[in-house]
N, C-alpha and C positions, 0 to 999 in steps of 0.2 A: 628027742625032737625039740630044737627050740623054740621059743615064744616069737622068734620075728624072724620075719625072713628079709632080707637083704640082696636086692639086686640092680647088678652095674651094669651097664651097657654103652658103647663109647657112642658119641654121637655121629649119627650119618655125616657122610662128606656130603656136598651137595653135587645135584647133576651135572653135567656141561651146561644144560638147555635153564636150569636155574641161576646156572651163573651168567649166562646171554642174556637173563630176564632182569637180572640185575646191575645192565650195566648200558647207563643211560646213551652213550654216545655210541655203541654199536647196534641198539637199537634205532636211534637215530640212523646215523648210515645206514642202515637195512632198510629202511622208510624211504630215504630219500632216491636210495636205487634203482627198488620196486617202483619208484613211482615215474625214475626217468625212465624205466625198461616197460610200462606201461604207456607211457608217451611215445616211445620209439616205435610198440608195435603197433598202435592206435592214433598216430596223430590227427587223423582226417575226422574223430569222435571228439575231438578237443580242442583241434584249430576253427575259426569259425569261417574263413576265408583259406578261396587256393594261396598259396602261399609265392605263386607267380602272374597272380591276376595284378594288371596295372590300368590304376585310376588316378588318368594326371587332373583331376578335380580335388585331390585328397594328397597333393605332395608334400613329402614332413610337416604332417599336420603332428601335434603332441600329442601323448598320451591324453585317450578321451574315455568316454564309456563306450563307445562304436571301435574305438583303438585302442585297447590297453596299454600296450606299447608302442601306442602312435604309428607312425606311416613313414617309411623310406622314399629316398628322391625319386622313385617312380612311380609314390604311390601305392604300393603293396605294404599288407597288412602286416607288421614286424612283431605280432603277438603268433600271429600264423607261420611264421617264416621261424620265430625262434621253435616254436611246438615241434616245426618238419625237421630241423636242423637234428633234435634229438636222434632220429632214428639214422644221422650218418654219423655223428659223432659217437653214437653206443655203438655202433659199428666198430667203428674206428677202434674204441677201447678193447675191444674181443678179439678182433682182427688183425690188428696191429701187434698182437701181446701172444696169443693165442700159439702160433706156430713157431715163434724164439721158444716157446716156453717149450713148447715136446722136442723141438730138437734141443735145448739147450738141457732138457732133463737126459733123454738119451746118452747124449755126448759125455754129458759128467759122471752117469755112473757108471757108463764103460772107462771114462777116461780114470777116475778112481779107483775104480774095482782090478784093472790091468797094469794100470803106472808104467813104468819104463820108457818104453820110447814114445809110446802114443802122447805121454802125458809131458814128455819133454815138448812136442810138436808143438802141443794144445798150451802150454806156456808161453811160447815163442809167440802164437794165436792170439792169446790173452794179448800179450805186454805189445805186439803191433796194434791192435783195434785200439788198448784203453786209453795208451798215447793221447790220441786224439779228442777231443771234445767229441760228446755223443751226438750233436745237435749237429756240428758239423758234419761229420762224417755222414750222415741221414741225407742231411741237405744235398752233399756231393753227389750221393747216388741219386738221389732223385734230378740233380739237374743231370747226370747224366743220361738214365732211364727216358725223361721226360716228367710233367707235371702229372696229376691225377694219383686216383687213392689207390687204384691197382699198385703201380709204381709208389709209393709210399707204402703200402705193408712190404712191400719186397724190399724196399733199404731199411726198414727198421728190423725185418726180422734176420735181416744180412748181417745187420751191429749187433742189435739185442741179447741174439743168443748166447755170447759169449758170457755175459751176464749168470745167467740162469744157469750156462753147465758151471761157470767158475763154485756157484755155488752150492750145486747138485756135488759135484768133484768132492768139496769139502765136510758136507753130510754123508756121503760114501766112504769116506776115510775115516772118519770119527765112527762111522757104527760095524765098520767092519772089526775095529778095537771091542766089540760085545763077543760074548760067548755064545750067542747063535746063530755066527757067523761062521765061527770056524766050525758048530758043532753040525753046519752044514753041507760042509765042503768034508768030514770025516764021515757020515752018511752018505757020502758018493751022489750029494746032488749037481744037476748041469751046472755050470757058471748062468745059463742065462735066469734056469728058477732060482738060485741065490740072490740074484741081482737084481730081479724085477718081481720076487715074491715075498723076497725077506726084506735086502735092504734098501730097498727102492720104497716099499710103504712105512718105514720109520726114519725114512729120511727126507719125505716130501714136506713134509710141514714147513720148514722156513722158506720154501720153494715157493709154496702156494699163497704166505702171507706177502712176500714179494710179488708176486704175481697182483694182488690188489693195488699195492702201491703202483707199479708198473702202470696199470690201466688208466691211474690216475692221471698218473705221466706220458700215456698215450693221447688221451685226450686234450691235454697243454700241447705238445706237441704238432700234433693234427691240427690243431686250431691254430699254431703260429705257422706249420706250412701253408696252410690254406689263405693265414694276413697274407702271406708270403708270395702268392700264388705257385705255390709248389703244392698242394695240396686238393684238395673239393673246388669244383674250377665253376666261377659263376654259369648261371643263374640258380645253380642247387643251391640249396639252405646251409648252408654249416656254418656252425660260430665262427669262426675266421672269416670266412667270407663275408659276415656278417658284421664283424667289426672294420674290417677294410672297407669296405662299401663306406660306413659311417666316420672313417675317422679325417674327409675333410670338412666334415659339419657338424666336429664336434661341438664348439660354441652356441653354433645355432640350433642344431639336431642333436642332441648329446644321449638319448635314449637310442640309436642307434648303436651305439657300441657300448652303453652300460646295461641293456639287456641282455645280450649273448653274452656277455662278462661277467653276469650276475650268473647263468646259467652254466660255464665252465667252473666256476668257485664253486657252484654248489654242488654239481656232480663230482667233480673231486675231492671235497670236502666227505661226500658218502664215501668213494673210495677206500680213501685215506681210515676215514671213521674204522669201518669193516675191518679190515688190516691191523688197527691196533684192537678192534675186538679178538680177533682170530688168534693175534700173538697170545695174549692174556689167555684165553680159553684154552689152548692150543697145547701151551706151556706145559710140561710133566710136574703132574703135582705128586708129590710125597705122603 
């Protein structure tokens, strides 16, 4: 028996949930989210004014302590009006993203998983939509739909999709090259439990971190159909609307369009944050 004993033990990896705790800017974005997605469900506990009461006694007065945001040309309270705008523009982000993303998951891991002709079609698909500017193409179907948000999630998830399956397509093909792919289809299982049991959940991940960015880019979007008037049609609150409204007073009024300005940066900023959390976390570690 000898006098010492000696023992090694390799060090713990750490958690997912400890690496989220140590990484300042997706904690960030998680804060700033939380905090629009608590504005969006509650804005009527935080605005202190209706957000379409008008008091022509109080037209673009500036930022005061009675107006944080100061006052729009009719008088309505623009600390009120940005508060309500959260809950169409978080809309917007979820809504607008939300239905490209299932159908563009669907489409790709059939379109992957089958190839041949389907994926010949789905190319031709691709290379007509991506042609084009995405912004335009949106824009076109909305002016032909008509303005409003209904018609704006229906042209963006008409574009978007193709997006999302191009890249579902390519996570399908890359994991079907693993060995529990084929050792799926030699156990006699369906194509569809292959598909949507095996390689469907090791293959969403780049899916999902896109899909943050995406939101980010819904809510810029939304907000320049709506400058646009293709989009949230006054007197609703939405950033765009809200920057339009302001931008021929900007010299004199200029808190009209650098509030909701400040407020599309920052919600996209969370996005965005999230997104590069998620990639980092997300990643196969070794």
């Amino acid at each position: 028996m000898s006098d010492t004993a000696v023992s090694s033990s390799a060090p713990s990896r750490p958690s997912r949930l400890q690496l989220a705790l140590g990484k300042p800017g997706f904690l960030i974005g998680c804060l700033i989210i939380a905090l629009s997605t608590l504005l969006a469900l509650m804005p009527n506990v935080f605005a202190p004014y209706d957000p379409n009461y008008i008091d022509y006694l109080a037209i673009r007065q500036p930022p005061s302590w009675a107006h944080p945001f100061g006052t729009d040309s009719l008088g309505r309270d623009s600390f009120s009006r940005v508060i309500h705008a959260y809950r169409v523009n978080m809309q917007m982000a979820i809504l607008a993203t939300v239905f490209a993303l299932v159908i563009g998951v669907v489409v790709g891991a059939l379109v992957g998983y089958y190839r041949g002709i389907a994926d010949m079609i789905f190319g031709r698909v691709v290379d007509a939509i991506i042609t084009f500017p995405f912004l335009v193409l949106v824009i076109a179907v909305v002016a032909v739909l008509g303005p409003g948000l209904i018609n704006m999630y229906i042209a963006i998830t008409m574009v978007g999709w193709v997006y999302y399956a191009r890249l579902m397509r390519a996570e399908i093909i890359a994991q079907m090259g693993n060995d529990y792919s084929d050792a799926g289809m030699v156990m006699g299982y369906s194509d569809r439990r292959i598909i949507f049991r095996h390689l469907l959940p090791n293959a969403i991940t780049p899916v999902l971190i896109y899909w943050m960015t995406d939101m980010a880019l819904a809510i810029l979007l939304g907000s320049s159909l709506g400058y646009l008037g293709l989009g949230a049609q006054p007197p609703q609150a939405e950033w765009g609307v809200l920057i339009a409204e302001g931008r021929n007073f900007i010299t004199t009024a200029w808190w009209l369009s650098l509030m909701p300005g400040i407020a599309i940066v920052l919600t996209g900023l969370g996005f965005s944050l999230i997104g590069d959390g998620l990639a980092d976390l997300l990643r196969p570690r070794g």
